[in-house]
N, C-alpha and C positions, 0 to 999 in steps of 0.2 A: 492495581491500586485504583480505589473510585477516587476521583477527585468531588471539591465540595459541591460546585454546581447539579453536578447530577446525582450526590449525595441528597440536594436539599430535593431535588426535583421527585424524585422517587420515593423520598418522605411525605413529600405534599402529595403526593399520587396515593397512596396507600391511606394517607390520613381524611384523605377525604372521599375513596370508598369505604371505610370503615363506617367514617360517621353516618354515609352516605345508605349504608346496610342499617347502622343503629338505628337512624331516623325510620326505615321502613319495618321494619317492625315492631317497632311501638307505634307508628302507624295503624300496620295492621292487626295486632293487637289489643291497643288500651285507645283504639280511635273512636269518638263519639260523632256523629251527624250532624253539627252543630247549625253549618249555612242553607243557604235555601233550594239548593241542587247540589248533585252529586259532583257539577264542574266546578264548585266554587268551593267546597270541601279538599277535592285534590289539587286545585290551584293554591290553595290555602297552604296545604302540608307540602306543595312542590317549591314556593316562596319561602317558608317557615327554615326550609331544608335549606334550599340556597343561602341564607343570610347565615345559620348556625356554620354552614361548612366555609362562609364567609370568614367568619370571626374565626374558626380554626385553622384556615389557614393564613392569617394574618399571626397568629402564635409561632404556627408551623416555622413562616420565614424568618420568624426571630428567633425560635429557641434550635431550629437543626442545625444552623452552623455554628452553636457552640455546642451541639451533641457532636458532629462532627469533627470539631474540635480536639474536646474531649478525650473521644476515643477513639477516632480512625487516625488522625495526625498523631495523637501521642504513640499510638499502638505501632503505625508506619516506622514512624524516626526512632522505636527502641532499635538499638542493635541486637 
C-alpha cells in the first residue's frame, strides 16, 4: 500500500516532467527568436518553464491528496 505522502510526491514528479516535456517541445516546435541572443531566448523559455511548472505544482499539492483520497484510501479500506 502507497501511503499519501509519497502518493502526492510521485504525483508531483511525474506532473512536472510532463509539463516539463510539454513546454520543450512547443519550444522546439512553434519557438520564434524573439530576444536579442540566443542566451536570452532559452533563459526566456528555461524561466517561462519554471514559473508554469510552478503554478502546476502548487495545484498538484492541493488536488493529489484528495485524488489520493479518493481512490487509493477508498480502494484500500473496501473489504
Amino acid at each position: 500500500m502507497i501511503d499519501k505522502r509519497t502518493f502526492v510526491k510521485r504525483f508531483a514528479l511525474w506532473t512536472a516532467l510532463a509539463a516539463a516535456a510539454v513546454i520543450l517541445i512547443i519550444g522546439l516546435c512553434f519557438g520564434r527568436v524573439i530576444e536579442g541572443s540566443l542566451f536570452g531566448e532559452v533563459a526566456k523559455w528555461v524561466v517561462m518553464g519554471a514559473v508554469i511548472i510552478g503554478i502546476l505544482e502548487g495545484f498538484v499539492y492541493f488536488l493529489a491528496p484528495l485524488i489520493w483520497h479518493f481512490y487509493i484510501e477508498r480502494r484500500d479500506k473496501t473489504p
